[in-house]
LOVEXDREN-523982 format. One record per atom (N, C-alpha, C, CB): atom name; x, y, z; residue number from 0. Coordinates in Angstrom, 3 decimals. Last residue first. Glycine has a CB too. Layout:
REM residues N
<atom->CA, x->X, y->Y, z->Z, seq->NUM>
...
REM end
This chain:
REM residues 67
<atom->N, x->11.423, y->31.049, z->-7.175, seq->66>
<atom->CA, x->12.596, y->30.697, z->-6.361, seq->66>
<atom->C, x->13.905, y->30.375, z->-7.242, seq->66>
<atom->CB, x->12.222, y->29.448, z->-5.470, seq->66>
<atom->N, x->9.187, y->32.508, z->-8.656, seq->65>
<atom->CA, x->10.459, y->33.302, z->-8.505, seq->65>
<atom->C, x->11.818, y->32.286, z->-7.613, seq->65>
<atom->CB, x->9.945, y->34.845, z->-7.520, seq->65>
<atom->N, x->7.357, y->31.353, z->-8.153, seq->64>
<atom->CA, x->7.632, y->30.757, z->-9.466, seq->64>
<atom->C, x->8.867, y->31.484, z->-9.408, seq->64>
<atom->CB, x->6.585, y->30.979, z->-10.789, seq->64>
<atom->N, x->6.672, y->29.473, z->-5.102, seq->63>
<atom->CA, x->6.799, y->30.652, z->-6.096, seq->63>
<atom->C, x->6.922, y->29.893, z->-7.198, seq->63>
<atom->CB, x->8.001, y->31.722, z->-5.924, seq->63>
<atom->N, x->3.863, y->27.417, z->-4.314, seq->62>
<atom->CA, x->5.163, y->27.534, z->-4.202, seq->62>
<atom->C, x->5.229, y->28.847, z->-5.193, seq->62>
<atom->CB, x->6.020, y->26.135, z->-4.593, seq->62>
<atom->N, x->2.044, y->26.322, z->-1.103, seq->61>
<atom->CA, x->2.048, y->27.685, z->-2.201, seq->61>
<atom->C, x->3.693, y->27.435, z->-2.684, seq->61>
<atom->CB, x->1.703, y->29.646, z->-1.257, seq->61>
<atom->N, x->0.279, y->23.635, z->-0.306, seq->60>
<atom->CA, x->1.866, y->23.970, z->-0.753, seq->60>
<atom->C, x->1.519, y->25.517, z->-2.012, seq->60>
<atom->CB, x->2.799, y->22.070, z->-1.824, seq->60>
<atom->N, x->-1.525, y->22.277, z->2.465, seq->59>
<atom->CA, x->-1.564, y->23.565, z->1.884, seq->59>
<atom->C, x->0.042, y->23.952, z->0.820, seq->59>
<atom->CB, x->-1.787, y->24.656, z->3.345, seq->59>
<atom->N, x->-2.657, y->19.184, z->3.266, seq->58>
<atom->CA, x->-1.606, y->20.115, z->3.216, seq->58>
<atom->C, x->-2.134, y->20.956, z->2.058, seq->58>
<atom->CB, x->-0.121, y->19.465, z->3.013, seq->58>
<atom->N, x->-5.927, y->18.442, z->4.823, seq->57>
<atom->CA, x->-4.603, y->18.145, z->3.537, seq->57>
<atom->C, x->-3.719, y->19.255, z->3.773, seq->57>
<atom->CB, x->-5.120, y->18.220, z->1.669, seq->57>
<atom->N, x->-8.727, y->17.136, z->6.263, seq->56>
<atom->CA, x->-7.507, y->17.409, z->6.459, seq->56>
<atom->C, x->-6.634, y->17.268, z->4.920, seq->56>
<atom->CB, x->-7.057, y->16.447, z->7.641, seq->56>
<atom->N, x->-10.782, y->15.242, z->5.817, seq->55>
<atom->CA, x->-11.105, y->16.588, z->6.699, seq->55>
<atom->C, x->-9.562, y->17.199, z->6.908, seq->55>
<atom->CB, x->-11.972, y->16.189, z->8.412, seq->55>
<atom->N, x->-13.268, y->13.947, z->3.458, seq->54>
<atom->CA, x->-11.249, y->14.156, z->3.636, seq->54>
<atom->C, x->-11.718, y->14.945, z->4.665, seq->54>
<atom->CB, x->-9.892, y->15.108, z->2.195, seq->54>
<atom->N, x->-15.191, y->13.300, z->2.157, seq->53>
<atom->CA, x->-14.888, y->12.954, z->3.545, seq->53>
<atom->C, x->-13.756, y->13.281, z->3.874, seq->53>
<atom->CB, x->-14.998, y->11.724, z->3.869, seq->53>
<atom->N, x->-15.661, y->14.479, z->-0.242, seq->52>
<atom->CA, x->-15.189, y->12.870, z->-0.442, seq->52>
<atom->C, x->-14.391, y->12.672, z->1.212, seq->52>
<atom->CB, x->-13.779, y->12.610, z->-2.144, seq->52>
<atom->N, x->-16.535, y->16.700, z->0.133, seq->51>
<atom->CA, x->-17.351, y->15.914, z->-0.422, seq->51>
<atom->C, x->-16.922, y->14.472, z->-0.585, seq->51>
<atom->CB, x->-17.653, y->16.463, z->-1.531, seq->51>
<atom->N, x->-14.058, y->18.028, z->1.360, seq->50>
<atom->CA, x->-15.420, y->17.421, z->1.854, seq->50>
<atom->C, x->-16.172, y->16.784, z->1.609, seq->50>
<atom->CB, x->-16.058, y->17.831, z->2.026, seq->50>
<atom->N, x->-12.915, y->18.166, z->-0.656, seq->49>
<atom->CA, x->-12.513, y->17.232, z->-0.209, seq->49>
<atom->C, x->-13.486, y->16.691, z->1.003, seq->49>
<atom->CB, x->-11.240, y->17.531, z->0.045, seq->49>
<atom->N, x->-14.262, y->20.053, z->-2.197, seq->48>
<atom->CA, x->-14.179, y->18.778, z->-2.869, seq->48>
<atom->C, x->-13.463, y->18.039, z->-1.714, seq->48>
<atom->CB, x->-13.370, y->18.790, z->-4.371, seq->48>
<atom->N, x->-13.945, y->22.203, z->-0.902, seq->47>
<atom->CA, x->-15.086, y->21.945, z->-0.708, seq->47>
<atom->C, x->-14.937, y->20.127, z->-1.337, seq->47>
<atom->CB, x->-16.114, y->23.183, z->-1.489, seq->47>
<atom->N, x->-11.583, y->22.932, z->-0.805, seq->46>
<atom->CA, x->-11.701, y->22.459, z->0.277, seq->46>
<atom->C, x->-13.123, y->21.905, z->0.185, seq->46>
<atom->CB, x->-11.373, y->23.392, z->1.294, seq->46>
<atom->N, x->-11.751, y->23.977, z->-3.755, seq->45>
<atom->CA, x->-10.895, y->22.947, z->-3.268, seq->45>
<atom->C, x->-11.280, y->22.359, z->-1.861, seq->45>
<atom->CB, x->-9.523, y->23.492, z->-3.228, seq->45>
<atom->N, x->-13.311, y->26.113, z->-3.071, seq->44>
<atom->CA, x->-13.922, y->25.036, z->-4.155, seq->44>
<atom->C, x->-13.032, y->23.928, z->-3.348, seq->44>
<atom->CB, x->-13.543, y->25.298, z->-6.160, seq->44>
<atom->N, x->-11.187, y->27.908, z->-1.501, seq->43>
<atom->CA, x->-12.654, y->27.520, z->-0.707, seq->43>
<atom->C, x->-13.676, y->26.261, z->-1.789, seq->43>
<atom->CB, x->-13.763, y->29.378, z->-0.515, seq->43>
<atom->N, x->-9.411, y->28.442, z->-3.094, seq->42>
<atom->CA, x->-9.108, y->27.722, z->-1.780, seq->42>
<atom->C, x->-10.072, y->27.010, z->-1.326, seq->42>
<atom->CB, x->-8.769, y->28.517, z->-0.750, seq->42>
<atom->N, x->-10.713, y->28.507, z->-6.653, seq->41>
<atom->CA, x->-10.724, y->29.201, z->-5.116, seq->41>
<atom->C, x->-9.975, y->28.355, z->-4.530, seq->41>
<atom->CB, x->-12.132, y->29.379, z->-4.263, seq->41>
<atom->N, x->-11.050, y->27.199, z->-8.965, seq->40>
<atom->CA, x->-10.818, y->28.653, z->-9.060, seq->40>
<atom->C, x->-10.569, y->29.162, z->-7.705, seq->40>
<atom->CB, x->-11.995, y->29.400, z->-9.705, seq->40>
<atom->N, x->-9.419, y->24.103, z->-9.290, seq->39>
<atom->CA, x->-10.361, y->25.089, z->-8.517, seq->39>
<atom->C, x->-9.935, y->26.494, z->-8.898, seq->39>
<atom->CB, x->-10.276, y->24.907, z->-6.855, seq->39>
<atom->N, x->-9.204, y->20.945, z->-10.688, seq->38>
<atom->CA, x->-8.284, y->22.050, z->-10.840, seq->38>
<atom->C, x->-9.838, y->22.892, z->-10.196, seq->38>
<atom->CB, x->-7.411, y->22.430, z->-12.726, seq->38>
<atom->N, x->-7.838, y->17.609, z->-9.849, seq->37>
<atom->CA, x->-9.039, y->18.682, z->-9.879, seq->37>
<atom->C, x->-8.066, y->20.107, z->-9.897, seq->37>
<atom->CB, x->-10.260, y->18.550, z->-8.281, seq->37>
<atom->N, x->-6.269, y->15.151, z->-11.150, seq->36>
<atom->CA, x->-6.129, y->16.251, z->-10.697, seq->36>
<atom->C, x->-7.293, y->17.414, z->-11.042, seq->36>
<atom->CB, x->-4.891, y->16.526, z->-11.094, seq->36>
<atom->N, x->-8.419, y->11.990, z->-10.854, seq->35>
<atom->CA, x->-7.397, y->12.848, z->-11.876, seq->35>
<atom->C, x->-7.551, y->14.342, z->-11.138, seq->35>
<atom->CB, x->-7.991, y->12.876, z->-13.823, seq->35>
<atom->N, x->-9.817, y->10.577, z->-8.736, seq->34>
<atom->CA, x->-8.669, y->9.496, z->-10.529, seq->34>
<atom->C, x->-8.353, y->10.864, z->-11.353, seq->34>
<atom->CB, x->-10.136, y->7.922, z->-12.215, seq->34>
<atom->N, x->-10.177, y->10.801, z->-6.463, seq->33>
<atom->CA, x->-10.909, y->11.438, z->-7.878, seq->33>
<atom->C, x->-10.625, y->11.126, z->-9.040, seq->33>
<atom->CB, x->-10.790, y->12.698, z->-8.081, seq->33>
<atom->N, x->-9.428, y->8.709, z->-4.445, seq->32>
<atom->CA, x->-10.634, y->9.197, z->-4.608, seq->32>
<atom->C, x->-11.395, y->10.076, z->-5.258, seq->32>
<atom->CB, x->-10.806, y->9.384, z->-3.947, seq->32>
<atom->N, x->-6.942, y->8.621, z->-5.254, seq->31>
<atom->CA, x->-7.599, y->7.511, z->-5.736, seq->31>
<atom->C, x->-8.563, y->7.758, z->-5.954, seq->31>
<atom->CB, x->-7.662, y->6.560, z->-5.175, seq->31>
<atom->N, x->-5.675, y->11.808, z->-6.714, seq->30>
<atom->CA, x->-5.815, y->11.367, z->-5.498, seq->30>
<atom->C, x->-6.803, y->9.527, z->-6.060, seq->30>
<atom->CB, x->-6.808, y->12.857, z->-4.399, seq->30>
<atom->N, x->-2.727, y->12.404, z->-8.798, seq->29>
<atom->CA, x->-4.013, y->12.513, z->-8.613, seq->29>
<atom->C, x->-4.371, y->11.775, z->-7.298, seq->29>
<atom->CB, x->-4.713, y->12.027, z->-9.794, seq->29>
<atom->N, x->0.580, y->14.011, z->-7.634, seq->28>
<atom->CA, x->-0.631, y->13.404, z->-8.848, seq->28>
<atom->C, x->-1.890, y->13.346, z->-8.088, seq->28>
<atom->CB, x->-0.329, y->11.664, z->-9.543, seq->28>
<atom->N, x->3.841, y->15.217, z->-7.310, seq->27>
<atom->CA, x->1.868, y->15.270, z->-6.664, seq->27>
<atom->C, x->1.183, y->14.649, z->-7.836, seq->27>
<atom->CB, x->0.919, y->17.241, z->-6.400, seq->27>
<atom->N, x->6.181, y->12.898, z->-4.917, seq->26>
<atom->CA, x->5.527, y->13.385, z->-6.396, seq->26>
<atom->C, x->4.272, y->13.729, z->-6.248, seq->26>
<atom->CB, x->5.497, y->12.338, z->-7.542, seq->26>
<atom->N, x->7.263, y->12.758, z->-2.657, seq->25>
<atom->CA, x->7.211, y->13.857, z->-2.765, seq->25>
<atom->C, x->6.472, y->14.336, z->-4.361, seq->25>
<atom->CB, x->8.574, y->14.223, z->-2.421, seq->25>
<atom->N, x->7.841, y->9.949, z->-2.309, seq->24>
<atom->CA, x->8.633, y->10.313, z->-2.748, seq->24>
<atom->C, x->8.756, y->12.298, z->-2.915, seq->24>
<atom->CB, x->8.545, y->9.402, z->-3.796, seq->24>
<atom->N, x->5.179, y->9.315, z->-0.909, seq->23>
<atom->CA, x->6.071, y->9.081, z->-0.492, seq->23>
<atom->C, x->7.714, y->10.068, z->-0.910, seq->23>
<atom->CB, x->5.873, y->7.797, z->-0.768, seq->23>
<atom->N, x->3.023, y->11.746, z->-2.967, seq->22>
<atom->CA, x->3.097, y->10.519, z->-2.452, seq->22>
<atom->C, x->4.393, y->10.784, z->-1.592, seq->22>
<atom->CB, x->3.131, y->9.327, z->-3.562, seq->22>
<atom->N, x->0.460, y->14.062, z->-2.273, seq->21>
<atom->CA, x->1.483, y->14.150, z->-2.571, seq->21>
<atom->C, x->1.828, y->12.420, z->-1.727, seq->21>
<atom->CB, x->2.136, y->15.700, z->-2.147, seq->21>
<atom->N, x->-2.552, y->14.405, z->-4.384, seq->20>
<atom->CA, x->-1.992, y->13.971, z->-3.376, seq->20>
<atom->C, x->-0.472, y->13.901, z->-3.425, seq->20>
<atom->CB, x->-2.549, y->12.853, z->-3.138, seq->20>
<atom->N, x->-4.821, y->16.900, z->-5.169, seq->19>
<atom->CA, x->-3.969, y->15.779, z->-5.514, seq->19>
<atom->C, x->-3.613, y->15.042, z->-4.679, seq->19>
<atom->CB, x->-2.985, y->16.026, z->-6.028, seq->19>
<atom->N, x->-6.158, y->19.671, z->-6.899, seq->18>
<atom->CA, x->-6.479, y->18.685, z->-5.432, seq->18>
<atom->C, x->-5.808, y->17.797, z->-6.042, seq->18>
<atom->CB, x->-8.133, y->18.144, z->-4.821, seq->18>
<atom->N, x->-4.921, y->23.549, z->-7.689, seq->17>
<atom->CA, x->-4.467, y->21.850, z->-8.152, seq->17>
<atom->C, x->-4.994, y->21.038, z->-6.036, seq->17>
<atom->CB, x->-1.610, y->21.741, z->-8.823, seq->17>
<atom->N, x->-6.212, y->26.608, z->-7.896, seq->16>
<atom->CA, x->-5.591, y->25.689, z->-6.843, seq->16>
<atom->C, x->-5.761, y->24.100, z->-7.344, seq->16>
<atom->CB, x->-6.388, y->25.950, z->-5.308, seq->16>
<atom->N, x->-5.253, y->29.428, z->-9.853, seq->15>
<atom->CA, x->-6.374, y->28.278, z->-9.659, seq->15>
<atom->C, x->-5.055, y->27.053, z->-8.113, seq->15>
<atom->CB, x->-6.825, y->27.128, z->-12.069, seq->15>
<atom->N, x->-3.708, y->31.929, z->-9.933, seq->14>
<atom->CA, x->-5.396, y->32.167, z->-10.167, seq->14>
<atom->C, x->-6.047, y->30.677, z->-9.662, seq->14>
<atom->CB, x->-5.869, y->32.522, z->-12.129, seq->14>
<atom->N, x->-1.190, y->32.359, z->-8.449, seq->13>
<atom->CA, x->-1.539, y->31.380, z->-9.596, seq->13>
<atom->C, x->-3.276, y->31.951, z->-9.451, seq->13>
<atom->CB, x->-1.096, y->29.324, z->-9.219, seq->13>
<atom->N, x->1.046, y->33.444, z->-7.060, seq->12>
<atom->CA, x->0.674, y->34.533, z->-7.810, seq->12>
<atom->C, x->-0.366, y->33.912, z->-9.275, seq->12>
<atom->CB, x->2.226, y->35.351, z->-8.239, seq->12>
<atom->N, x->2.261, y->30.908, z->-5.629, seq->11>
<atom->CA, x->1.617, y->32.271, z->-4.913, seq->11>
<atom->C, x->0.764, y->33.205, z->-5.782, seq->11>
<atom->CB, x->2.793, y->33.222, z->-4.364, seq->11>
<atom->N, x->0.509, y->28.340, z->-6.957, seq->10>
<atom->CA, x->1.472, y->28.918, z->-7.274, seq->10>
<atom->C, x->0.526, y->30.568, z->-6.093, seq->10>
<atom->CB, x->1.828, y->28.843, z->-9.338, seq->10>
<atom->N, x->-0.833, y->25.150, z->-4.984, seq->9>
<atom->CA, x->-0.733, y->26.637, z->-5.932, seq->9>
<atom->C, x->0.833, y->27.174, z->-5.853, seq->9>
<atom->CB, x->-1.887, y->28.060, z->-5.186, seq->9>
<atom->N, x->-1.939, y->22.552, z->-3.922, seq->8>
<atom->CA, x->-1.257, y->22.672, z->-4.415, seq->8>
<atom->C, x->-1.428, y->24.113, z->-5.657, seq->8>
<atom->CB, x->-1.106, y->21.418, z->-4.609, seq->8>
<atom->N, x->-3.223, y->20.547, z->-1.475, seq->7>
<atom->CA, x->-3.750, y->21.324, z->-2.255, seq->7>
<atom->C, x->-2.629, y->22.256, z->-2.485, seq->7>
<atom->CB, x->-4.975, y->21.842, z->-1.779, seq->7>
<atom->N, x->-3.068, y->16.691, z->-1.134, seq->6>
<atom->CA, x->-2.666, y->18.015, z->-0.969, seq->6>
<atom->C, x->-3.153, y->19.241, z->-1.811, seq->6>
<atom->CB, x->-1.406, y->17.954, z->-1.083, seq->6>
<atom->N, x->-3.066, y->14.333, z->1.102, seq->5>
<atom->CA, x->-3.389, y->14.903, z->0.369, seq->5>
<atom->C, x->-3.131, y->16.454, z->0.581, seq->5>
<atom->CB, x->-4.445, y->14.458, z->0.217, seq->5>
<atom->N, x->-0.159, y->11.807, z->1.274, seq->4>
<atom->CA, x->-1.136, y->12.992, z->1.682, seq->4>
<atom->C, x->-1.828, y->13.658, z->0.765, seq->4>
<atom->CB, x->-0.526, y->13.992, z->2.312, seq->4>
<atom->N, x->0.315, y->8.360, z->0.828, seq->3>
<atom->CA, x->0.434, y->9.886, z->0.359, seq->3>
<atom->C, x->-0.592, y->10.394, z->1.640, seq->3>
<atom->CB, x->-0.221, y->10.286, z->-1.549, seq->3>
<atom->N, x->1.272, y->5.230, z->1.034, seq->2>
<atom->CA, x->1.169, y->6.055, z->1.664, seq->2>
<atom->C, x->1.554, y->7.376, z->0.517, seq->2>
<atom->CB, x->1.937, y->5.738, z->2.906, seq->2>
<atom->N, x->0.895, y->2.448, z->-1.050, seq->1>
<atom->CA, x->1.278, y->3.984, z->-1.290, seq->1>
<atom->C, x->0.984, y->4.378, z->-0.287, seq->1>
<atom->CB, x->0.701, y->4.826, z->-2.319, seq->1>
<atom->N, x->0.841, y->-1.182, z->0.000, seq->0>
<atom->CA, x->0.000, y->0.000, z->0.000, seq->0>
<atom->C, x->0.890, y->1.251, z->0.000, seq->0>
<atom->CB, x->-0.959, y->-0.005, z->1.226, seq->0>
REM end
């Protein structure tokens, strides 16, 4: 069995927020419980989809695009 987290995944200066999961190794792909990366216009869509599939918890990763 994959151990991942789930994760919600933006760019600081990005318009949309990526639902995925981040695995073992640190790779993000899709979660089992949607079979492919949801893409959100908000923080607040994203959190809503994970409600809807019982999640009550995921990591937050803002990364730049400037690093």
């Amino acid at each position: 069995m994959v151990a991942y987290q789930t994760t919600i995944l933006s760019t600081l200066d990005g318009s949309h927020y990526l639902v995925g999961m981040t695995d073992e190794q640190g790779n993000f792909g899709a979660m089992p419980e949607l079979n492919t990366i949801q893409v959100c216009l908000s923080l607040s869509s994203a959190k809503d989809i994970l409600r809807k599939h019982n999640i009550s918890s995921a990591q937050l990763i803002l990364q730049s695009a400037y690093d």
